[in-house]
C-alpha positions in Angstrom: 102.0 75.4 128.1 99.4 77.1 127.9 95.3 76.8 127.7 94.0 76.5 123.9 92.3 78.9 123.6 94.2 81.3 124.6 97.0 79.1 122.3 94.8 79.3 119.5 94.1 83.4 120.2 98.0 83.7 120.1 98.7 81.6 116.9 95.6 83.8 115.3 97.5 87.2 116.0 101.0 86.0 115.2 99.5 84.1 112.0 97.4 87.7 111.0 100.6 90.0 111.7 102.7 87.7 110.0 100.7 87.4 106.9 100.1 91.4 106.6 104.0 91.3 106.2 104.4 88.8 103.6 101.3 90.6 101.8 103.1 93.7 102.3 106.5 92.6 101.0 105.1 91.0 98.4 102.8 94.2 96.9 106.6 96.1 97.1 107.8 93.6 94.5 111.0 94.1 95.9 113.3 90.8 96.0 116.0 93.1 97.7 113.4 93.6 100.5 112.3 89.6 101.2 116.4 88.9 101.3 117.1 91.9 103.6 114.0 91.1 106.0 115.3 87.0 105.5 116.5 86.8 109.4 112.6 88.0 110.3 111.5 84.8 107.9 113.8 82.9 110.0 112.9 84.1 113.4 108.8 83.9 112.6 109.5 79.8 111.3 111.3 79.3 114.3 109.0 80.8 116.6 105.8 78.3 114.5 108.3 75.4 115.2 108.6 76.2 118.5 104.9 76.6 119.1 103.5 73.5 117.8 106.1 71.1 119.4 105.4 72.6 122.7 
């Protein structure tokens, strides 16, 4: 789909912006937070899915 390195750039990004979230999240310490931002969880792990099987 598309050329790797330009796969790997794009897996780097979403993998960095992804990661500041959860680190961001996490530093709140708010439970009610994770469970209100679950359909993002679902939507990142979906897009990962989708991005190694193509």
């Amino acid at each position: 789909m598309f050329p790797r390195a330009q796969r790997r750039q794009a897996l780097r990004s979403s993998w960095l912006s992804w990661s500041v979230w959860l680190k961001a999240t996490v530093l709140k310490k708010d439970s009610s937070a994770v469970f209100a931002d679950l359909p993002f969880w679902v939507l990142k792990a979906t897009f990962f899915v989708a991005f190694f099987l193509s």
